[in-house]
Structures are given as structure tokens and as C-alpha cells.
N, C-alpha and C positions, 0 to 999 in steps of 0.2 A: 629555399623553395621559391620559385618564380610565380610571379601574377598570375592566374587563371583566369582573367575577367573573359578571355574569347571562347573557353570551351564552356564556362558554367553553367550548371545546368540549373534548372528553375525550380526551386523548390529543398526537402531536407533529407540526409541521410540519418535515421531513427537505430536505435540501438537497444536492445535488452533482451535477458536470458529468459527463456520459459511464456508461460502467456501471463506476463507482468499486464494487472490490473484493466483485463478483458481488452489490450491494444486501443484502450484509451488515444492516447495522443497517434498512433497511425493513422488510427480509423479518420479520426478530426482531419489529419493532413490530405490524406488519400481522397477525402469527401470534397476538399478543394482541389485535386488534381497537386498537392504539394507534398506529396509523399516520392521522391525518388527512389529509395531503398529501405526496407526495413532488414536490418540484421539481425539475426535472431539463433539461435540453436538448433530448433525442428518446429518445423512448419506442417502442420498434417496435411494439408490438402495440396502442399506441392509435391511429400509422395508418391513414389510409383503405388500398385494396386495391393502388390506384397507387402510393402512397409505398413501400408493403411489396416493390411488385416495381422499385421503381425504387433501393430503395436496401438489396437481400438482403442485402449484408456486413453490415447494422447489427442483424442477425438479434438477436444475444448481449446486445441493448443493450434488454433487456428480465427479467423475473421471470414465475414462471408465479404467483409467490406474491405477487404485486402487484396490484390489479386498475387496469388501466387508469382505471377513475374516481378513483381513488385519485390519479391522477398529473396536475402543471401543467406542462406543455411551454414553454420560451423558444427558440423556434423562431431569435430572433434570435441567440441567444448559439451555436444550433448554427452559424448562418451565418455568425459571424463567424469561430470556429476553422475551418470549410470554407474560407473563402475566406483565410483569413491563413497558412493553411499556414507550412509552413518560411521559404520564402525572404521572406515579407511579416512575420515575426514575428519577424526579425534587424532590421526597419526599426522598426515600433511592434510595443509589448510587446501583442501581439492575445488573450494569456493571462491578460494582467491585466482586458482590456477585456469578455474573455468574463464573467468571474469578476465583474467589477460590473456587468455585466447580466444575470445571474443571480440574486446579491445582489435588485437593483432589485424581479426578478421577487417574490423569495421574501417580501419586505417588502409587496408591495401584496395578494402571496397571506394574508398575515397579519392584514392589516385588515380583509377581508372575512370572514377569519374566524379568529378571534382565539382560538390555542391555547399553551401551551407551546411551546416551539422546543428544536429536538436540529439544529444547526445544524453541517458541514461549516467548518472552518475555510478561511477565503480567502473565502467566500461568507456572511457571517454578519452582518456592522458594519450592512446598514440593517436587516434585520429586528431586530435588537438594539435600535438608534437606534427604529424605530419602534414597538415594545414598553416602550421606557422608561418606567416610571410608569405600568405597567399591570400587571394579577393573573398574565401570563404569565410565568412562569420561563425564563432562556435558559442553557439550556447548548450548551457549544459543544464541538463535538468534534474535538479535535488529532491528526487522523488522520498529519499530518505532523509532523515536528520541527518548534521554535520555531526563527524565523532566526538567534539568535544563534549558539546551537551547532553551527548547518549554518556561518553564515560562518567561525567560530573552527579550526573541526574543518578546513576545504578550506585556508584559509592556512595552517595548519599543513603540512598535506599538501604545498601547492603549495612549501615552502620543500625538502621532499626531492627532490621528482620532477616534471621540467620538465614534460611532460605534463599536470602537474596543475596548474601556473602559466599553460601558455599555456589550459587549460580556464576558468580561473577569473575570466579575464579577461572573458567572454561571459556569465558565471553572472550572473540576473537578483538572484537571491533575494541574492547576495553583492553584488551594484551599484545597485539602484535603493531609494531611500531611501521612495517613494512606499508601495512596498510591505510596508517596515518599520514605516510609521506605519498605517498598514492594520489589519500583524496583531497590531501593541501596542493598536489600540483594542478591534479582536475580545475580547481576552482580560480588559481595564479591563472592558466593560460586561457580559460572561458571569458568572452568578451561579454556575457549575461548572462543573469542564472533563473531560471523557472521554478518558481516552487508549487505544489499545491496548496503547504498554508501558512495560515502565519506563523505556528510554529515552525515547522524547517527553513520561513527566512529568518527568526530570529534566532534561529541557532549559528544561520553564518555571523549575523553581527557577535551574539558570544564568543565564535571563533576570533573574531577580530580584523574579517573582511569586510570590504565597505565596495561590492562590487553590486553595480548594474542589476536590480531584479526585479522581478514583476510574480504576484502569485494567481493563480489560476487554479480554484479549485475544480478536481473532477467531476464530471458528470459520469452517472451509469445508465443505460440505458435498459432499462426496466421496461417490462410488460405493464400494460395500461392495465389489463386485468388481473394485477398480481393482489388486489387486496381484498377481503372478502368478508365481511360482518361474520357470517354464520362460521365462520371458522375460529372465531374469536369465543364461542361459547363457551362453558363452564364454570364452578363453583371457585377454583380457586386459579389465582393472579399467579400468571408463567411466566417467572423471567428465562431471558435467556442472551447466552453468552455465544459468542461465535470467533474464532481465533486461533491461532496457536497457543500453546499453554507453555508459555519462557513468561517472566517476569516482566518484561518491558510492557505485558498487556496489564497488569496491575493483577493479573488472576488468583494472586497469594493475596492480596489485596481485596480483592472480595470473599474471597474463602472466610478469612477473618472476620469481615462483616457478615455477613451472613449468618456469620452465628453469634456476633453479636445482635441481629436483629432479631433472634427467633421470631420470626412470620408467623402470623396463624392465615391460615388457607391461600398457601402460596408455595409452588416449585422453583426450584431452579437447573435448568438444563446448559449442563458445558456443550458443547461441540467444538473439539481439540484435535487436529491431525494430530498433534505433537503433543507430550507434554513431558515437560521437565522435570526429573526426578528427585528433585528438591522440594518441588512443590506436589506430589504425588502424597504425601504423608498427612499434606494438611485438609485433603481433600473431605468434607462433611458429609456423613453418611446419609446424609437425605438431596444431597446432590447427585442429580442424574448427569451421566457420562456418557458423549456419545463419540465415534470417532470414524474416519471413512465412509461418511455419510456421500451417499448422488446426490447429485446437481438436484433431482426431484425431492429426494427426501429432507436436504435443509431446505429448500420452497418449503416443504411443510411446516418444520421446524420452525419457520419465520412466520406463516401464517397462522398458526393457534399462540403463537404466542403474544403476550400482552407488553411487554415493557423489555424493552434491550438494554444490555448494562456492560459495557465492556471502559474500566477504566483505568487507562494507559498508563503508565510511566513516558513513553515516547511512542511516537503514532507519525508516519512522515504524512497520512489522511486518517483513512479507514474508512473504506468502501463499502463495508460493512454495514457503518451506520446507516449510510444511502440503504441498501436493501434492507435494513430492517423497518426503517421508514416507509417505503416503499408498503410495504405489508402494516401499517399503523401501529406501529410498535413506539411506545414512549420511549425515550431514550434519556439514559443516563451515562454522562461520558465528563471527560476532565478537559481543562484546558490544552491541553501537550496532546492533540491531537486537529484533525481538522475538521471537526464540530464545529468549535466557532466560525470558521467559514461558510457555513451551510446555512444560516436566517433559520435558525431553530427556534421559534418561538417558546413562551411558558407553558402554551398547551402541548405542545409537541412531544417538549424536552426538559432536562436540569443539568448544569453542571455543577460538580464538583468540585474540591482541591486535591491534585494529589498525591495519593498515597494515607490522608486522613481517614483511620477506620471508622471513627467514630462517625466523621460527616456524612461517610457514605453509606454506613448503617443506618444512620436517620433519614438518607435519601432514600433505603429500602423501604424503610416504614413509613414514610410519608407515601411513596407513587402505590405500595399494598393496598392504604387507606384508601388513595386517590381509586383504583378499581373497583373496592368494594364499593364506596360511595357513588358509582357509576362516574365517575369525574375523569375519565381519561375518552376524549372524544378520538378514534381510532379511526374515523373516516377522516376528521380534519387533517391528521398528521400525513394519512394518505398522499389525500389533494396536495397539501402544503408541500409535499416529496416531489410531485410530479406539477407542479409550477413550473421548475427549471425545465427547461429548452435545450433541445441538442443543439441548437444552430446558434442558440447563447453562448454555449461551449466554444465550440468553433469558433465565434469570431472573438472571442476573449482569448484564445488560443493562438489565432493569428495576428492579432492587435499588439497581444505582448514579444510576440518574436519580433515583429515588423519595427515595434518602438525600441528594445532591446540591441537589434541592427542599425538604426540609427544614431544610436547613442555612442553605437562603436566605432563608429565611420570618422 
């Protein structure tokens, strides 16, 4: 590959499938004028009139802070997760296949025009490969943990809790080797790497890389009037859970406590697109089940509730807890996610260790107590959410690319 320093263009070409973590980092780049490209799948607002009324659910699967020219559609890679669904993606890995047609996409959109790269990990090794030995800089961003510490961390798990043995049997990232050499090479040709916390950068050093990184946790951008006392009313303390329901969220993990803690005057409500029918068995009959909830109805979900508790096995953030904060929700969360990145205070928050039932059963019983006793101030955890600053974001977003690029020079 020859020099490009005469054509390059100013700024980064952005990668990932679906609307990964509400265009976080686009938004950030675009708001500096440093978004060249985002590649993506399907973009709803670029659209003709027909696509927008034929396919409404994918409303959310846009930014108002993006502009559509901004954006290179692989119309094929939406077609292939449509059509491979569930039962076609237990046959061929249709995840992986999306994922290098994407890839494909994002490398040919680079030759055309030839910029630095701020590359989505899983989607990154040909625009990398086709960048090599050119003025373009690749960083790559490990929005998820490295696979080492994901397989290390579930065989552990699966050796306490059957559940999590017969899960791990299915688990792609813990069984196909294809995928391994994949995201070993992502990380060999990336001159830095972006994490949001300090779990997924200390999952590269477990790996055994000792590359360039800087972490930058998310910001979400929340309504200032997302939090509201009077919705917090009643008798009894509502926890609640928000996530997919696979094991790496810890979900068999709180099932167990949960009844280890038996509560007096207290709920717990799942909200699971997904869940895994391993952990389907263990589910407690006084646990409410919700699933395919609107955008409006988890808002509510978040707003009557008291105390959020989602605690991971592996979390590459969890944006999550930002919006349950956001609504003054005490949160209970483990270190293997990016909590500790977030200035959670003791009024706010607790963590855990985990996978411990026991600790996190006493974590229940303790924040239950903390309600009834009026001791969870739910306005503070509010405020304390909504301290961070989007323009903090951004320049913490730009500071680590800028320092990352020089490191590589």
C-alpha cells in the first residue's frame, strides 16, 4: 500500500452492525466535524419513503446527530442477520458472516477514501489489512472484552453452576477457534486500542498484549427530566434487572439469590429480549418477566423502580447502569463491568464479587433494609448521573485518539 498523506481526509471512518450503544462514539466524532464515514448495516433515516414505512421498528436505528451522507449502508450484512435469525444461526455462525461483510464493506469504503480508522472490534482486520503501509492510523475500539477472559471467566463459572455448563456448550466466542484468530489479528495490526473500561483493557493484558490504550468511558445522553420522586412511590422496594438473559449477565446469579434473600416487601422485575433456556428453569415464581418492552415502557420500568442490580460475569460497560441512574435507581453491579468507571459513590451504589451468591444475597438484604429505612436518597443518585457532561465525553474521546496517534508515529 502506498502513502496517502496527499489525499487524506480529516477525521475517522466508524464501523459497527445495528445501532450499537445509541452511536455513541459517531455522535462524539460528527459533533467535531470528525466523523468521515460511519458504516453501518441500515440506517433508517437514509431510507427512501417505502423502506421507512415498511420497516417502522427500525425507527431507533438512526441519530438525528449523524447526517445521513455521513453514512455507507451494507445492505447485505442487514440481509443476512434478517434472514439467519435464531434457528439459521444455531446452523452457520450468520454473526460471524454478518461481521465480515461488514468488515469487507468498511475496507473498500477506505480506499475510496482514505482516512484514519476508529474501527469497532469484530469488524476491523480488512480495513486494518488494507491500510497497512499507509499514513492512516488504526485504532480499534474493544467495545467488548477480549475472548480470552470471556472463555476463562464462563469455564470457571460453568464448573459451579450446571446452567452455566450446559450454556457454554453453544457459546460461539468460547468454541470457534475461527473467531479467535480473527480478533488476535484485529488487535496485532491496530496501532491503539479504545476501551470503555477498565475491565476490556485488562482483559487485553490477560491476553498477553501490551498495546497502546487509553479507556474512555460512555457517556449516554439522557433527558434532564428523566427522574421523578413521585414515581418512586410505594410500599414495597422494586428491584430491577434490565439485559439479555445468557449468563455472562450473572442472571442465574441473581435468580439464586434472590431466594436466598427471601425479601419481605420487595419485587423483582427481569426485562429480557432474550433468555436462555438454561436459565429458564431457575426462574423464581415471584419474579416478574417482562420482555419486548418500548422505548416508553422500560422509561417506566426505570422510573418506579428503586434499586437496579444487573451482576455480570463480563460487561464490555453497561449502559444500562447509566440509565438506571439516571432515574435514581441504587445500583448494584460487580467489578467485570464498567461501573467502576463511572464515580459511583456509597450513596449511589455497591459492588459485588462475582458470581458470590451469598454476597450478593446480603447485598439484596442490605439495599431492601436501606429503602425501608428511607436511606436510599434517589434524587442524589440522579444529580450524581447527570454531573457528566457530553462535551467531557468528546474531548476525552478526542484526546485519547489524538494521544494514541502519536504514540504510533
Amino acid at each position: 500500500m502506498t502513502d496517502n498523506n496527499s489525499t487524506l481526509s480529516r477525521g475517522y471512518i466508524v464501523n459497527f452492525l445495528r445501532d450499537r450503544d445509541s452511536y455513541v462514539i459517531p455522535r462524539a466524532l460528527s459533533s467535531q466535524g470528525l466523523l468521515v464515514k460511519l458504516v453501518t448495516d441500515i440506517y433508517f433515516s437514509k431510507g427512501s419513503n417505502w423502506r421507512q414505512r415498511t420497516f417502522p421498528h427500525l425507527a431507533d436505528h438512526c441519530s438525528s446527530e449523524i447526517h445521513p451522507d455521513l453514512v455507507e449502508e451494507s445492505l447485505l450484512a442487514a440481509a443476512v442477520q434478517f434472514i439467519g435469525g435464531r434457528k439459521l444461526s444455531k446452523i452457520i455462525d450468520t454473526h460471524f458472516l454478518a461481521d465480515r461483510i461488514l468488515a469487507w464493506k468498511t475496507a473498500s469504503t477506505w480506499k475510496r477514501q482514505p482516512t484514519d480508522l476508529l474501527l469497532y472490534s469484530g469488524y476491523a482486520r480488512s480495513a486494518f489489512r488494507a491500510a497497512a503501509g499507509s499514513s492512516s492510523r488504526r485504532l480499534l475500539f474493544l467495545y467488548h472484552p477480549h475472548y480470552k477472559i470471556i472463555s476463562d471467566l464462563l469455564r470457571e463459572d460453568a464448573i459451579l453452576f450446571p446452567e452455566s455448563a450446559k450454556a457454554l456448550k453453544s457459546d460461539r466466542e468460547v468454541t470457534t477457534w475461527w473467531r479467535w484468530n480473527h480478533a488476535d489479528e484485529e488487535v496485532e495490526l491496530a496501532d491503539g486500542v479504545i476501551t470503555a473500561s477498565s475491565f476490556s483493557q485488562r482483559s487485553l493484558e490477560y491476553a498477553g498484549f501490551a498495546k497502546p490504550s487509553a479507556i474512555v468511558p460512555y457517556f449516554s445522553q439522557l433527558k434532564a427530566n428523566a427522574f421523578s420522586l413521585s414515581e418512586k412511590m410505594g410500599e414495597n422496594c422494586r428491584f430491577l434487572f434490565v439485559g439479555q438473559g445468557v449468563i455472562r449477565k450473572g442472571l442465574h446469579h441473581l435468580f439464586r439469590a434472590w431466594r436466598e434473600a427471601k425479601l419481605h416487601k420487595a419485587t423483582l422485575t427481569c426485562v429480557c429480549g432474550h433468555l436462555d433456556p438454561s436459565i429458564a428453569d431457575l426462574i423464581p415464581s415471584d419474579v416478574i418477566m417482562k420482555k419486548h418492552l418500548s422505548r416508553a415502557e422500560l422509561q417506566k420500568e426505570y422510573a418506579r423502580s428503586h434499586v437496579f442490580v444487573m451482576p455480570s460475569i463480563i460487561e464490555g460497560f453497561g449502559l444500562v447502569y447509566n440509565e438506571a441512574r439516571s432515574y435514581g435507581n441504587y445500583i448494584v453491579y460487580t467489578p467485570n463491568t464498567g461501573a467502576p468507571d463511572m464515580g459511583i459513590d456509597n450513596k449511589s451504589g455497591q459492588m459485588v464479587p462475582v458470581g458470590n451468591i451469598s454476597e450478593l444475597a446480603s447485598a439484596l438484604v442490605s439495599t431492601n433494609e436501606r429503602f425501608h429505612f428511607n436511606q436510599i436518597d434517589f434524587e442524589h443518585i440522579a444529580q450524581a448521573n447527570r454531573d457528566s457532561q457530553w462535551s467531557q465525553y468528546v474531548t476525552s474521546l478526542i484526546e485519547a485518539c489524538n494521544t494514541l496517534k502519536e504514540r504510533s508515529r
